[in-house]
DRENBANU-554982 format. One record per residue: residue number from 1; residue in three letters; y, z, x of N, C-alpha, C in turn. Coordinates in nm, 2 decimals, always signed. Atoms other than C-alpha are relative to their C-alpha. Last residue first. Example, Ala and Ser with C-alpha at 12.3 -4.5 7.8 and 13.67 -1.06 7.14 Angstrom:
# DRENBANU-554982
(r 2,SER,(-0.11,+0.00,-0.09),(-0.11,+0.71,+1.37),(+0.11,+0.08,-0.08))
(r 1,ALA,(-0.12,+0.00,+0.09),(-0.45,+0.78,+1.23),(+0.12,+0.00,+0.09))
//
This chain:
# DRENBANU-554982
(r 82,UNK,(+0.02,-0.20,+0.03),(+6.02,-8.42,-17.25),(-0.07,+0.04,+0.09))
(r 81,UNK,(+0.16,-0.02,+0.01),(+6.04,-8.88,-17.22),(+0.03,+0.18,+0.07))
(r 80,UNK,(+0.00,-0.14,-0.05),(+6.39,-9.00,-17.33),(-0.13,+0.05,-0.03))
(r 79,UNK,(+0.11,-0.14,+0.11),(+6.34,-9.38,-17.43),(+0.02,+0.14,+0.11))
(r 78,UNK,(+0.05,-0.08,-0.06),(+6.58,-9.68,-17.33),(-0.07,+0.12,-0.09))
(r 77,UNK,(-0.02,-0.14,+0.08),(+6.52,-9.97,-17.50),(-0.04,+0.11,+0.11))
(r 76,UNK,(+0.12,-0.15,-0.02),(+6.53,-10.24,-17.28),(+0.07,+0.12,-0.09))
(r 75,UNK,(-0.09,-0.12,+0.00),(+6.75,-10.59,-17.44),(-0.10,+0.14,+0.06))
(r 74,UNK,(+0.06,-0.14,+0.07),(+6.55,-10.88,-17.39),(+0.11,+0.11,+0.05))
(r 73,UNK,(-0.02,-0.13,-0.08),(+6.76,-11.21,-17.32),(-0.05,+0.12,-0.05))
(r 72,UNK,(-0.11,-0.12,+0.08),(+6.69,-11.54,-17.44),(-0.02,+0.13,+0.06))
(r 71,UNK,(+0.12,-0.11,-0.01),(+6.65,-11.83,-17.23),(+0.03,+0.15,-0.04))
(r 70,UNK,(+0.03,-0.12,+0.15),(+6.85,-12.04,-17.27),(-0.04,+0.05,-0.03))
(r 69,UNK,(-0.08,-0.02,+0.09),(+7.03,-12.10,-16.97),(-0.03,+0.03,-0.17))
(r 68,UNK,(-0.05,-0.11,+0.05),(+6.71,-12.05,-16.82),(+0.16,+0.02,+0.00))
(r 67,UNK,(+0.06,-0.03,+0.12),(+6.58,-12.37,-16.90),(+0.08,+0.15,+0.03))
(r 66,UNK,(+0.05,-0.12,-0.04),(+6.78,-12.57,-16.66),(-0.02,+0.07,-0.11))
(r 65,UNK,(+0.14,+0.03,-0.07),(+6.74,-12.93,-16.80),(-0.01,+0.15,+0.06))
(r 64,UNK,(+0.13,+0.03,+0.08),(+7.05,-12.88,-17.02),(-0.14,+0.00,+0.03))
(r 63,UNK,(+0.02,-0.13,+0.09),(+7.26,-12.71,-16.74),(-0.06,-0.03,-0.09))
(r 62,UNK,(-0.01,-0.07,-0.02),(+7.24,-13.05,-16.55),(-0.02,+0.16,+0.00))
(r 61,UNK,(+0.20,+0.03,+0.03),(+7.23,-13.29,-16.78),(-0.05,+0.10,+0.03))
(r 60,UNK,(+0.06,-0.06,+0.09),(+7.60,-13.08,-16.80),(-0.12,-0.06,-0.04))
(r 59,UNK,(+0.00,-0.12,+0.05),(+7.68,-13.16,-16.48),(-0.08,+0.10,-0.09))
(r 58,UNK,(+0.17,-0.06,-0.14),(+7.52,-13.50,-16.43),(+0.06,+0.12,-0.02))
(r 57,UNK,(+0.17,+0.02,+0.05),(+7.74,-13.61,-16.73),(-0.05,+0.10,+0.08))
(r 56,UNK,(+0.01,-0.10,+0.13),(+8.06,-13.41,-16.61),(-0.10,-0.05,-0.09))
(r 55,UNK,(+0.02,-0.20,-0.05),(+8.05,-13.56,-16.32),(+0.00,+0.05,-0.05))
(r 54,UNK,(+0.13,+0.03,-0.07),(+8.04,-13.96,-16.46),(-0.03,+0.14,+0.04))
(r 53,UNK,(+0.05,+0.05,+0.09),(+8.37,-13.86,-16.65),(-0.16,+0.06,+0.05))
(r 52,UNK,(-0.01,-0.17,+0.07),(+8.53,-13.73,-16.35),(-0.10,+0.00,-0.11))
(r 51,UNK,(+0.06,-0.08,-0.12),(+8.45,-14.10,-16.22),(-0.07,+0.16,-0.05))
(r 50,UNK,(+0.15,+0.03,+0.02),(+8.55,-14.28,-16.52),(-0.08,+0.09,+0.09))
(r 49,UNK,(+0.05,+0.06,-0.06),(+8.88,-14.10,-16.55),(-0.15,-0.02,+0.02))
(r 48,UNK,(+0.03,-0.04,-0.12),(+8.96,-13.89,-16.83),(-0.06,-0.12,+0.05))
(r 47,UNK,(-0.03,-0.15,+0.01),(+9.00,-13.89,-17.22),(+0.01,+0.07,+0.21))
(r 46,UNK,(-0.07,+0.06,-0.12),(+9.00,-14.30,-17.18),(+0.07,+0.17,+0.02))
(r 45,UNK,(-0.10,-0.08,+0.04),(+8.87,-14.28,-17.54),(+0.12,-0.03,+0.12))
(r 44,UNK,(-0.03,+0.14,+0.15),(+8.58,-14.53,-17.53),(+0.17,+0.03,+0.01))
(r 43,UNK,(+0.00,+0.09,-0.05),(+8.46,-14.27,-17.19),(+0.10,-0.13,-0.10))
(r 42,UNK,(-0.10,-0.03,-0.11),(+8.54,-13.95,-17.36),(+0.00,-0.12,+0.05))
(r 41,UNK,(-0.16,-0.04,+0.07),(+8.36,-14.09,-17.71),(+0.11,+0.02,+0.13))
(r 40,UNK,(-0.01,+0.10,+0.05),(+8.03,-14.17,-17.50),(+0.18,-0.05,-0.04))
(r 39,UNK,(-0.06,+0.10,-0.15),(+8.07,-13.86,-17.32),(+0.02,-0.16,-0.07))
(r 38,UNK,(-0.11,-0.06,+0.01),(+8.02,-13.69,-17.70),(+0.08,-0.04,+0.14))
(r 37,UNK,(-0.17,+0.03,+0.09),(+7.80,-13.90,-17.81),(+0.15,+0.06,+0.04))
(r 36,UNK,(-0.01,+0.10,-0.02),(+7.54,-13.85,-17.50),(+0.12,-0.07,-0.09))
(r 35,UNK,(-0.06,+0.03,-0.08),(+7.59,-13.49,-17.51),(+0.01,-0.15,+0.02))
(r 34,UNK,(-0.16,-0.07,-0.01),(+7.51,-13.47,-17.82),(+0.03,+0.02,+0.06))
(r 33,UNK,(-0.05,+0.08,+0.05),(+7.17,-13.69,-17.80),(+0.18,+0.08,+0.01))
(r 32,UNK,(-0.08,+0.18,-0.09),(+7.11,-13.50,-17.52),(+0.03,-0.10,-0.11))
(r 31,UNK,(-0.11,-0.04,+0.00),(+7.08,-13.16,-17.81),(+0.08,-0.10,+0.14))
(r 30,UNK,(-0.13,+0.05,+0.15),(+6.90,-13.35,-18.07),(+0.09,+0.07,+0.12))
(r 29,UNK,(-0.07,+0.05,+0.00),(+6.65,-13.39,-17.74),(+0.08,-0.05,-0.08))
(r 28,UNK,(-0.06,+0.06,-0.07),(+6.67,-13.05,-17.64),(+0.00,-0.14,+0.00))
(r 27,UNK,(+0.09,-0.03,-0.11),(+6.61,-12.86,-17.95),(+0.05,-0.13,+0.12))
(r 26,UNK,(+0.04,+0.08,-0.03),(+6.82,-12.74,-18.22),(-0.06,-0.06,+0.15))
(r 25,UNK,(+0.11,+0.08,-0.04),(+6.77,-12.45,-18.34),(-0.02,-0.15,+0.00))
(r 24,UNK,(+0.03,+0.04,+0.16),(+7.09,-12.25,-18.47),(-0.18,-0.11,-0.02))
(r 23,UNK,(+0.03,-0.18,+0.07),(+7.05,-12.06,-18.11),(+0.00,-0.06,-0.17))
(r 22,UNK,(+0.14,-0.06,-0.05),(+7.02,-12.42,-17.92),(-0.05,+0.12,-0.10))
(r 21,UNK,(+0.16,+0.11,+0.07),(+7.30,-12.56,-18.14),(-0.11,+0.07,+0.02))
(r 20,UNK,(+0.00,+0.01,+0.13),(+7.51,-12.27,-18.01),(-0.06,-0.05,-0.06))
(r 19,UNK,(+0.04,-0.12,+0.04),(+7.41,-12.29,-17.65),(-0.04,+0.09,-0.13))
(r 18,UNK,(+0.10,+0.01,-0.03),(+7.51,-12.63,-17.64),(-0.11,+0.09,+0.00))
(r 17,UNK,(+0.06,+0.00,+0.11),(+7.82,-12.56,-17.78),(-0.16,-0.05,-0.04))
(r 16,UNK,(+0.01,-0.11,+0.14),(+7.95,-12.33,-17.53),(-0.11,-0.05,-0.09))
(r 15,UNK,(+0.09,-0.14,+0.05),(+7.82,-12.57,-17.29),(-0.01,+0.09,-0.10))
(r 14,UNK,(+0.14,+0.04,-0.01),(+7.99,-12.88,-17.39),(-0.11,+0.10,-0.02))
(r 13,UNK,(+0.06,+0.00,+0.08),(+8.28,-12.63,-17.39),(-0.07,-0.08,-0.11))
(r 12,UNK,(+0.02,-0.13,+0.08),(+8.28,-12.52,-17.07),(-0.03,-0.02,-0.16))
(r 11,UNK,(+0.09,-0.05,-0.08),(+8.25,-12.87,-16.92),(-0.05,+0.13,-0.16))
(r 10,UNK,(+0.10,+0.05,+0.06),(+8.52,-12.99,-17.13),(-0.09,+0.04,+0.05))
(r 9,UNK,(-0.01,-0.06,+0.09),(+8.75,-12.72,-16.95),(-0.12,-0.07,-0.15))
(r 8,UNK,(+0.06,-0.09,-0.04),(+8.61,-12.82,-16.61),(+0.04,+0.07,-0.21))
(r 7,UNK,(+0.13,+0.04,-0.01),(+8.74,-13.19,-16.70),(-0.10,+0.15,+0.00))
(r 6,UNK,(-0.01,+0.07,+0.15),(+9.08,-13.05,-16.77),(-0.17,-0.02,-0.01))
(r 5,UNK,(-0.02,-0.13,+0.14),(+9.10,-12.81,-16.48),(-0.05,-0.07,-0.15))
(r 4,UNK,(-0.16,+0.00,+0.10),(+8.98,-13.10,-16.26),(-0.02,+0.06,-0.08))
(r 3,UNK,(-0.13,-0.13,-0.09),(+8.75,-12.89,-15.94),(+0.08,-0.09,-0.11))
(r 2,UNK,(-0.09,+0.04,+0.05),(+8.40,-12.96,-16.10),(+0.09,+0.05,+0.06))
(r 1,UNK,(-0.08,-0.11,+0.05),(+8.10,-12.94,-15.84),(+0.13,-0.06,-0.07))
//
């Protein structure tokens, strides 16, 4: 589990944009390549400790491997039946 504000705030938007690729279609592995550049970059950077770092891989491998984060959502039509 995340508890540093900062690291939790990359989190969120990994995901956001993980979501987004997903919905313009890209598929899961153009979208571990982008998670892999983009921890890559945090690590080179020194944007956060190696540790926190390291938790916020497995995190967000994490939400990529669970399918129903994308899994799209049916709306129900309701119908008035006389």
């Amino acid at each position: 589990m995340l508890q540093d504000v900062r690291i939790i705030r990359y989190y969120q938007r990994m995901t956001d944009t993980l979501i987004d690729y997903w919905h313009k279609g890209y598929r899961t592995d153009e979208l571990r390549l982008y998670i892999e550049g983009y921890i890559t970059s945090m690590r080179h950077s020194g944007a956060a400790e190696s540790y926190l770092v390291n938790k916020l891989e497995q995190e967000v491998l994490r939400f990529l491997h669970d399918s129903s984060n994308f899994a799209v959502t049916q709306t129900e039509v309701e119908t008035d039946y006389y």
